[in-house]
C-alpha positions as YAML, in Angstrom:
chain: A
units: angstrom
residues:
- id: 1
  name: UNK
  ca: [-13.10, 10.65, -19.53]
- id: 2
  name: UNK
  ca: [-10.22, 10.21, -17.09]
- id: 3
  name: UNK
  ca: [-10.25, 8.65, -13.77]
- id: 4
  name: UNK
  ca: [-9.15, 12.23, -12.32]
- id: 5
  name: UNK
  ca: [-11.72, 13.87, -14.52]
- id: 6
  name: UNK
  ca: [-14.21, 11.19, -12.80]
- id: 7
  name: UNK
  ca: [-13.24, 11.55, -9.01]
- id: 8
  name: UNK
  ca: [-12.35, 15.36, -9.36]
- id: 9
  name: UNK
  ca: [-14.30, 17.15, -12.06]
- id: 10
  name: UNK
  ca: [-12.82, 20.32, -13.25]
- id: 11
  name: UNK
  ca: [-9.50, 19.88, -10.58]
- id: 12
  name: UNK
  ca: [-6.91, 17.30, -9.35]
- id: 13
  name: UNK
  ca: [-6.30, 16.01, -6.02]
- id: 14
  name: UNK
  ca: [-3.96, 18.54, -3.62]
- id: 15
  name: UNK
  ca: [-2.84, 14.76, -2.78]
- id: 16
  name: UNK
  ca: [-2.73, 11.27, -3.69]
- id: 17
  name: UNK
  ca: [-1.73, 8.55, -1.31]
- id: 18
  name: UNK
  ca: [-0.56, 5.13, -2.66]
- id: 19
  name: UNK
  ca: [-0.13, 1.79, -1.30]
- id: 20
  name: UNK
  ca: [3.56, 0.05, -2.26]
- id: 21
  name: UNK
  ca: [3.10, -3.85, -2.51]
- id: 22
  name: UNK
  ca: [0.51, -5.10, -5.38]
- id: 23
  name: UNK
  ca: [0.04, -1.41, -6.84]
- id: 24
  name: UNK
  ca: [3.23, 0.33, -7.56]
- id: 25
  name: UNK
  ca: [5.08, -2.89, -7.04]
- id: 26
  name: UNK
  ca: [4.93, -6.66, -7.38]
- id: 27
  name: UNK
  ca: [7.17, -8.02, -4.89]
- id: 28
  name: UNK
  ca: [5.64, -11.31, -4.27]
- id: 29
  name: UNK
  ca: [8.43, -13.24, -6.08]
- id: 30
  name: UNK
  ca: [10.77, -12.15, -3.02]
- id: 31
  name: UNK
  ca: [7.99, -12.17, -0.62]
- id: 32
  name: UNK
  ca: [7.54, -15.64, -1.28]
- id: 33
  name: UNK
  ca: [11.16, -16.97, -1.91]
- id: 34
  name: UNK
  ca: [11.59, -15.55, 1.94]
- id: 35
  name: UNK
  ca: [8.54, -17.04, 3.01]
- id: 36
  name: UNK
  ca: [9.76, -20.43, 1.81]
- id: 37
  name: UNK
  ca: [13.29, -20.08, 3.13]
- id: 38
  name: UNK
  ca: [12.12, -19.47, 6.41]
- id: 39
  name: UNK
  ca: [9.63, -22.63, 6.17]
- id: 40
  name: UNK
  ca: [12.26, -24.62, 5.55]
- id: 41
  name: UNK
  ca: [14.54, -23.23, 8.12]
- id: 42
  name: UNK
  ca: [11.37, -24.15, 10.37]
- id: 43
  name: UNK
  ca: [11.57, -28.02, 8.59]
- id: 44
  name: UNK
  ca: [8.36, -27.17, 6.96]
- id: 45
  name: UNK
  ca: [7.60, -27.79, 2.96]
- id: 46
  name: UNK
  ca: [8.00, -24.54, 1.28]
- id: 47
  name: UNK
  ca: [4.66, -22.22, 0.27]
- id: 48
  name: UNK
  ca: [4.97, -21.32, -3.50]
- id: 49
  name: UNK
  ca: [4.36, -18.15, -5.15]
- id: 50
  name: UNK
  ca: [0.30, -18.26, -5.46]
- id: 51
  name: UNK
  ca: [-0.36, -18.71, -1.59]
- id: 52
  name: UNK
  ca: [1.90, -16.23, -0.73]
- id: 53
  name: UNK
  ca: [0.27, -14.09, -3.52]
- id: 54
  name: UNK
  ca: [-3.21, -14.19, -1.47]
- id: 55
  name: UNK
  ca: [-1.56, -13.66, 1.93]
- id: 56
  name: UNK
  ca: [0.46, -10.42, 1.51]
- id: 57
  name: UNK
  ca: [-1.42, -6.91, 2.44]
- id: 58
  name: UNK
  ca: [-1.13, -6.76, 6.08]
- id: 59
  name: UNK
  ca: [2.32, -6.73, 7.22]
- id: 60
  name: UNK
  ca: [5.54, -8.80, 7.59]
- id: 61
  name: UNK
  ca: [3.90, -10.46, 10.91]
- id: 62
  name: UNK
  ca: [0.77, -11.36, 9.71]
- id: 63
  name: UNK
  ca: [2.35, -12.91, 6.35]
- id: 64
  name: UNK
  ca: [4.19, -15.08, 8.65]
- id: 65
  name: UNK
  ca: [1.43, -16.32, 10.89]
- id: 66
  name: UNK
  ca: [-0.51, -17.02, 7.73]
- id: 67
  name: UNK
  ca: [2.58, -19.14, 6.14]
- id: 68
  name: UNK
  ca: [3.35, -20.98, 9.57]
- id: 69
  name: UNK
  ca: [-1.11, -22.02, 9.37]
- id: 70
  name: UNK
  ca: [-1.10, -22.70, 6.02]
- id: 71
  name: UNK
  ca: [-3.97, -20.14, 5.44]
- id: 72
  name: UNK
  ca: [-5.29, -16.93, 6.08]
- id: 73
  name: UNK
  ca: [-6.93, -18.02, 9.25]
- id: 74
  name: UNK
  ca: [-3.68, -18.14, 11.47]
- id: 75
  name: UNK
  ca: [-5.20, -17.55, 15.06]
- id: 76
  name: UNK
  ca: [-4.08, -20.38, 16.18]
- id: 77
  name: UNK
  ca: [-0.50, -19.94, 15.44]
- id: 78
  name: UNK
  ca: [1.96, -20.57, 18.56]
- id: 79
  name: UNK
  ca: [2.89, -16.78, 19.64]
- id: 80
  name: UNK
  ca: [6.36, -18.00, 20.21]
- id: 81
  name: UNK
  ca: [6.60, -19.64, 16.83]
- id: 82
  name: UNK
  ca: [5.68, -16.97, 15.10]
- id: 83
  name: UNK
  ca: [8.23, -14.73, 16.39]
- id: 84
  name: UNK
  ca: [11.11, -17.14, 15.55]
- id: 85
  name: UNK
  ca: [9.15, -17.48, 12.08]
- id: 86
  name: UNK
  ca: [8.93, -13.50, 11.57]
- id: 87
  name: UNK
  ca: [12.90, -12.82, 12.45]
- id: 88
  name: UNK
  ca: [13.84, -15.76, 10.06]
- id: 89
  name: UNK
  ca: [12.25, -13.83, 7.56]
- id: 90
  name: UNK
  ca: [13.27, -10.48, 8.14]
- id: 91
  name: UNK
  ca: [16.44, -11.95, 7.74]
- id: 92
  name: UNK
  ca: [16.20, -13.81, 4.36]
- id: 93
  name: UNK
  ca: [14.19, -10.52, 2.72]
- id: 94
  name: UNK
  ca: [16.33, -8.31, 3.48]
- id: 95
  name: UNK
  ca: [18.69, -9.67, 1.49]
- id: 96
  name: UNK
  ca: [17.56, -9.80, -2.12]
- id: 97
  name: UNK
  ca: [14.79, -7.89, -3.84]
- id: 98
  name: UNK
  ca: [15.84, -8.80, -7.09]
- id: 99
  name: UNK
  ca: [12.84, -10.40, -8.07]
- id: 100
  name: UNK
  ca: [10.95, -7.12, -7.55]
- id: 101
  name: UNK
  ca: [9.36, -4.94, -10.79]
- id: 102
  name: UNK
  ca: [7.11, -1.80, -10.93]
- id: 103
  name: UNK
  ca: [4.32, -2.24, -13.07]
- id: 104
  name: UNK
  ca: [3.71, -0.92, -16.10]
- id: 105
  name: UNK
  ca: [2.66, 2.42, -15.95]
- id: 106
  name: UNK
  ca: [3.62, 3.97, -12.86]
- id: 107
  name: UNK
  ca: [6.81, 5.73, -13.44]
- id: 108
  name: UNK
  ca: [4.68, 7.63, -15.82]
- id: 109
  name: UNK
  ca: [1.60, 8.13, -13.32]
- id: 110
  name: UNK
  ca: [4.04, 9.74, -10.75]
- id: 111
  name: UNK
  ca: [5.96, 11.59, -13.11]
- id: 112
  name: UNK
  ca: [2.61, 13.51, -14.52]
- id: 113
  name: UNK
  ca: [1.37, 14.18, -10.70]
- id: 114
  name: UNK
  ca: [4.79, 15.77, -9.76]
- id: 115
  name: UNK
  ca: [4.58, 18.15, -13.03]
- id: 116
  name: UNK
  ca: [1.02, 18.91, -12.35]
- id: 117
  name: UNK
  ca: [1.98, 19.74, -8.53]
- id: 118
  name: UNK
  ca: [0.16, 16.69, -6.89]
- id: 119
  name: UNK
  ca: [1.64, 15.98, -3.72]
- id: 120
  name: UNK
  ca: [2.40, 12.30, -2.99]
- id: 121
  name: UNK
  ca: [2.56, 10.06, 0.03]
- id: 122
  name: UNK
  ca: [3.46, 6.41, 0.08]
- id: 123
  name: UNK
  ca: [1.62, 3.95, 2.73]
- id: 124
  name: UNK
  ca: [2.07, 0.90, 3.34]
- id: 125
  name: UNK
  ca: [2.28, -1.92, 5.75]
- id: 126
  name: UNK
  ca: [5.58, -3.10, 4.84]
- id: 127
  name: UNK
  ca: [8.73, -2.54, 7.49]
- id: 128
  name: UNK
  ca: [9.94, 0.87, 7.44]
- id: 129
  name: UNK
  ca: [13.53, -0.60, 7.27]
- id: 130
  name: UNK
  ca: [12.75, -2.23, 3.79]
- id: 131
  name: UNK
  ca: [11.34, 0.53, 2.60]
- id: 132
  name: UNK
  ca: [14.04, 2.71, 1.86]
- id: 133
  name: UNK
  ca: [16.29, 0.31, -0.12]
- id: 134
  name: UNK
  ca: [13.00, -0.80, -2.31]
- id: 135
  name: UNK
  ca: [12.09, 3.00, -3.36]
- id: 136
  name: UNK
  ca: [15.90, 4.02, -4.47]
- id: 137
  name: UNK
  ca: [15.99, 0.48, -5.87]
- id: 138
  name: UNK
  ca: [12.69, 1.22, -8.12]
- id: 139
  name: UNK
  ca: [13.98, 4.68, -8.82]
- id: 140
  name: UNK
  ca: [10.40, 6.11, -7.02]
- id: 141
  name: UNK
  ca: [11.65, 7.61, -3.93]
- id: 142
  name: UNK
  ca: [11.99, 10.67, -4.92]
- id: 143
  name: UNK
  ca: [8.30, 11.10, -6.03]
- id: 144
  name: UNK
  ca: [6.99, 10.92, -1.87]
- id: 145
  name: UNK
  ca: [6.88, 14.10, 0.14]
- id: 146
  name: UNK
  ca: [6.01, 11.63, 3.40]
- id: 147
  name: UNK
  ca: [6.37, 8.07, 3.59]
- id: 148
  name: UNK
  ca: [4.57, 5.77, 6.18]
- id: 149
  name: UNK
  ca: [5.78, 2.34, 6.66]
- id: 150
  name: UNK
  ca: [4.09, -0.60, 8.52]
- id: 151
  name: UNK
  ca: [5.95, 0.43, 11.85]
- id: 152
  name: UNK
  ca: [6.06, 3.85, 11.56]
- id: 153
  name: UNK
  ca: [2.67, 4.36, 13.55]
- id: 154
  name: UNK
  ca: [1.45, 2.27, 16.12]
- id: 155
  name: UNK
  ca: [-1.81, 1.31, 13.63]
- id: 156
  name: UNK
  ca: [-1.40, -0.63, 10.52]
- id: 157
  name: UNK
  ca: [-4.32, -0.43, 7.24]
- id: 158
  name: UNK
  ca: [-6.83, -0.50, 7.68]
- id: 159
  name: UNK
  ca: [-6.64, 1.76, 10.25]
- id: 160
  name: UNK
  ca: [-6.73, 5.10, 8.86]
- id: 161
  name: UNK
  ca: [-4.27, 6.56, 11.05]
- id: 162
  name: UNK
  ca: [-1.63, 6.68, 8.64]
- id: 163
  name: UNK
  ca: [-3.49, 8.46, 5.96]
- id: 164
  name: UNK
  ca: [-5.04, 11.23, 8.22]
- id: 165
  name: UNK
  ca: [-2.19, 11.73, 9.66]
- id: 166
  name: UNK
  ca: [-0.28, 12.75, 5.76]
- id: 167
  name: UNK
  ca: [-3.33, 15.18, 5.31]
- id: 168
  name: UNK
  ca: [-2.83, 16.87, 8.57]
- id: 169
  name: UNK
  ca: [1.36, 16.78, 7.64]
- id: 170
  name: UNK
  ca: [0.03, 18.18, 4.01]
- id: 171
  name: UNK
  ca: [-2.87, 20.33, 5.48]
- id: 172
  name: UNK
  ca: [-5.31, 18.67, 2.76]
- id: 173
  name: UNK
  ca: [-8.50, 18.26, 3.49]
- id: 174
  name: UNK
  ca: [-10.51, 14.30, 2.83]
- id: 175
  name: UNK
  ca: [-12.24, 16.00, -0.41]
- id: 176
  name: UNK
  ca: [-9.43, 16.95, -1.92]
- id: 177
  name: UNK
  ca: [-7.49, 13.62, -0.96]
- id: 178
  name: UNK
  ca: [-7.14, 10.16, -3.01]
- id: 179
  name: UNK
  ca: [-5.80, 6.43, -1.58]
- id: 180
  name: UNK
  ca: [-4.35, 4.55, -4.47]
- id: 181
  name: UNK
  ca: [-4.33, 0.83, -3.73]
- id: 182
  name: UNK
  ca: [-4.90, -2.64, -4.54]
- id: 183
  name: UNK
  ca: [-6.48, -4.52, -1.11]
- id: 184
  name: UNK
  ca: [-9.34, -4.39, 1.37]
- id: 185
  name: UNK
  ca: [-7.21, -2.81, 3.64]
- id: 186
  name: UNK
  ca: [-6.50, -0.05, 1.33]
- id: 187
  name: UNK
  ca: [-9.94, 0.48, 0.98]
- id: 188
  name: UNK
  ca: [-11.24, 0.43, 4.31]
- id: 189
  name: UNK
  ca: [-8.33, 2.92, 5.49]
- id: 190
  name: UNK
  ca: [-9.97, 5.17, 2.93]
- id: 191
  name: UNK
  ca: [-13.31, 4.72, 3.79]
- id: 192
  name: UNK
  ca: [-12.74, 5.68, 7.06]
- id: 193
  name: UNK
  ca: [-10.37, 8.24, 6.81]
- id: 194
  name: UNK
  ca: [-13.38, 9.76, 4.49]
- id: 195
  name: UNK
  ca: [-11.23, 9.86, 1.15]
- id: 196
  name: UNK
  ca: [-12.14, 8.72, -2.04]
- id: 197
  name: UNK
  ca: [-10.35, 5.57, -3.13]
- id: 198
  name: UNK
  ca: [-9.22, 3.78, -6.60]
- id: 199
  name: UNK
  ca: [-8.66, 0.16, -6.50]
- id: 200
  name: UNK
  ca: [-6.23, -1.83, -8.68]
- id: 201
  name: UNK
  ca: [-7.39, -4.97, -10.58]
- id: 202
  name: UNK
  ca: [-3.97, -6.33, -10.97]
- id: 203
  name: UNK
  ca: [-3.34, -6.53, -7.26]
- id: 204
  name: UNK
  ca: [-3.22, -9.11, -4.47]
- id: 205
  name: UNK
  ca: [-6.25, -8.28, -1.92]
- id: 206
  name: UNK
  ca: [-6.58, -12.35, -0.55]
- id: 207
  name: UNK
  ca: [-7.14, -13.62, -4.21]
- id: 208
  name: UNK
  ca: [-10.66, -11.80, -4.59]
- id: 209
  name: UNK
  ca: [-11.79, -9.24, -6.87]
- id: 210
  name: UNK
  ca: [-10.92, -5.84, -5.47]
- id: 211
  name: UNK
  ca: [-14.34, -4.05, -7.19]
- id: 212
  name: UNK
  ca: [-15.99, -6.80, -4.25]
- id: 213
  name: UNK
  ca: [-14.67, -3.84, -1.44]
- id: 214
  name: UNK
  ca: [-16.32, -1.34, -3.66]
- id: 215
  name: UNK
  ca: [-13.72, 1.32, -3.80]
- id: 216
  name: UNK
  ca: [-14.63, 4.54, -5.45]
- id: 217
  name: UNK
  ca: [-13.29, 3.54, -8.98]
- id: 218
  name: UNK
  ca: [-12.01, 0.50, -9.98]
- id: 219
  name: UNK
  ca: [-9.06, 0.39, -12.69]
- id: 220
  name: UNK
  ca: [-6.63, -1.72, -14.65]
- id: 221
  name: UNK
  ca: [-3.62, 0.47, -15.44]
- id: 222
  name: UNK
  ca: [-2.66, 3.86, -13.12]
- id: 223
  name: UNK
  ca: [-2.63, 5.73, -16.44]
- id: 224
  name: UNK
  ca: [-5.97, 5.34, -17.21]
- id: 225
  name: UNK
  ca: [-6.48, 8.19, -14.03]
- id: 226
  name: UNK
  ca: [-4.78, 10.02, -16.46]
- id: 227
  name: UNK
  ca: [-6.24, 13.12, -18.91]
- id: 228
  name: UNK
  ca: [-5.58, 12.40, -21.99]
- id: 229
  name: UNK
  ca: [-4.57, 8.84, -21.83]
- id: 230
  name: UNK
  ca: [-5.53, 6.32, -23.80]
- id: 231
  name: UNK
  ca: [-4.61, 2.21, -22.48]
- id: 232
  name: UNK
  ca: [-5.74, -0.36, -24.63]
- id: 233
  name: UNK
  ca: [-7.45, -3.32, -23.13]
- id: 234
  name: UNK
  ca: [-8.08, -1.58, -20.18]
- id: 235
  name: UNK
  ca: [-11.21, -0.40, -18.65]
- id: 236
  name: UNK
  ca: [-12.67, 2.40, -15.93]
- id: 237
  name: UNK
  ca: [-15.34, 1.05, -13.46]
- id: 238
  name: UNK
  ca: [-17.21, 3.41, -11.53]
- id: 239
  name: UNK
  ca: [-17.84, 2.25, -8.45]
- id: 240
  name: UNK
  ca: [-21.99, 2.87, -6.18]
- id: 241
  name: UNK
  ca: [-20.44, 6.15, -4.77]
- id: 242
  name: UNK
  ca: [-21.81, 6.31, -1.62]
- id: 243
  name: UNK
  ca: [-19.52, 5.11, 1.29]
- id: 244
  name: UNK
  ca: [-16.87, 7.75, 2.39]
- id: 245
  name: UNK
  ca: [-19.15, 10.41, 3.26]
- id: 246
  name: UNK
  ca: [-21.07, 10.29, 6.31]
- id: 247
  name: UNK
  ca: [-17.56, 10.05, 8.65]
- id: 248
  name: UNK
  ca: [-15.26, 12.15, 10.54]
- id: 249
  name: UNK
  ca: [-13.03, 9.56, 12.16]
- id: 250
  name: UNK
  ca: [-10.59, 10.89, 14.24]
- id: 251
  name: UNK
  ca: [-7.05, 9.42, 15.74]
- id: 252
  name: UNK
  ca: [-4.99, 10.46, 18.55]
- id: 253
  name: UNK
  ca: [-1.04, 9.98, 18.45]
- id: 254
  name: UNK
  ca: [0.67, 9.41, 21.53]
- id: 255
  name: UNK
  ca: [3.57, 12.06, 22.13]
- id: 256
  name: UNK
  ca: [6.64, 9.42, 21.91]
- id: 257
  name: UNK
  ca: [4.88, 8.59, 18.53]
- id: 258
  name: UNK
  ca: [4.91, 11.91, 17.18]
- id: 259
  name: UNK
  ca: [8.95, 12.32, 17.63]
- id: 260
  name: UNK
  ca: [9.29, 9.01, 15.91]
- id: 261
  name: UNK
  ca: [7.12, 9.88, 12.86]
- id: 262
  name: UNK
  ca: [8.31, 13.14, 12.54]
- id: 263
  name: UNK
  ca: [11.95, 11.85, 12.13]
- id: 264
  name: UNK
  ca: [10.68, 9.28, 10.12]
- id: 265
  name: UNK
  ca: [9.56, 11.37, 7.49]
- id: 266
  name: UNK
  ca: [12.10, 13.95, 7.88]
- id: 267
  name: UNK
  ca: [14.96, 11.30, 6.54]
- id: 268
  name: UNK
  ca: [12.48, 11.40, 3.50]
- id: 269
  name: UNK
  ca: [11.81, 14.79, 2.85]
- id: 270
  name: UNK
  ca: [14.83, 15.53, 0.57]
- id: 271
  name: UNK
  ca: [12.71, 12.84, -1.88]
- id: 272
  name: UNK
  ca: [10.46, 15.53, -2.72]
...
């Protein structure tokens, strides 16, 4: 039995909502080559690839913060600093994502959901302005209806502002929604925007086990949501399904906010 066939017996999703970095994409080899080039720039020893690996999830300022403290703990990172450390490396990733893949499996996943009607949303925490270039670069863009980048709302993930804001954009109701992601923050978004959730085992989420923030299902390849698809080596975990029931969070948009979204997603819209 499928993931969908799982999470939505007898139906699909009206929409699935994925995350970007550590589900459809692995972009910590340029995450962490700007990291490191703006340590250095700072006269500090570079970072390497693993520790950037278990700080990514939660934007381009918090990645810094956690690179200029050496750890996820970075509250007691100079405000100041941490500015100059976050325009540094704005500068040095927008450069190059060359280093960038999609992994196995997506391309496929996305292509099935647009034949089978699915709409799709991408959120994620990343800068809007990095966004763009990364989707046409992947050859993915055109699979989003609405796209939600880490400054396109005044709340990041886990807040779950971004993804009840797409279902009110798609008019989909929680039950018939899905959040597709690899981190806590994916799955706490979900939880409280009161959507099921599917969690990636190949992702980043701090270097812990992402079945530990007990999203709904728990998978190894995107295809295995899938009917009809058979992965090898690969496994379906059903999650305890209890947790996004019992709430109807709500979130209120300032006005100035809603002129800047809606532009936002109209420069996407053609994608669909």
């Amino acid at each position: 039995m499928s993931g969908f066939e799982q999470l939505f017996p007898g139906t699909l999703p009206r929409l699935v909502m994925f995350d970007l970095d550590g589900t459809l994409i692995d972009s910590v080899p340029d995450l962490a080559a700007a990291v490191d080039r703006m340590l250095l720039e700072l006269g500090r020893p570079p970072a390497g690839l693993e520790a950037v690996r278990h700080w990514v999830g939660n934007g381009a300022p918090v990645l810094v913060r956690r690179a200029l403290a050496g750890g996820l703990d970075h509250q007691a990172v100079d405000d100041e600093l941490a500015e100059r450390g976050l325009a540094l490396f704005m500068e040095a990733y927008a450069e190059s994502h060359a280093l960038t893949v999609v992994y196995p499996g997506v391309h496929e996943t996305l292509r099935w959901l647009r034949k089978q009607g699915v709409e799709m949303a991408l959120i994620t925490n990343k800068p809007e302005r990095f966004v763009a270039p990364l989707l046409d670069q992947m050859k993915i863009g055109r699979y989003f209806r609405w796209i939600i980048g880490g400054d396109t709302l005044p709340q990041k993930k886990p807040d779950p502002a971004a993804l009840l804001f797409v279902m009110k954009m798609a008019g989909v109701e929680p039950g018939q929604s899905l959040f597709v992601g690899d981190s806590r923050s994916d799955v706490q978004a979900a939880k409280a925007a009161g959507v099921q959730s599917v969690g990636l085992s190949y992702g980043y989420n701090h270097g812990r086990p992402i079945d530990e923030e007990s999203p709904t299902l728990v998978i190894d390849d995107l295809r295995i949501l899938l009917p009809g698809c058979v992965v090898t080596d690969t496994g379906i975990t059903l999650a305890d399904l209890q947790a996004s029931q019992d709430r109807e969070p709500t979130v209120v948009v300032t006005g100035k906010f809603w002129m800047k979204v809606i532009k936002a997603l109209a420069r996407w819209r053609w994608r669909a």
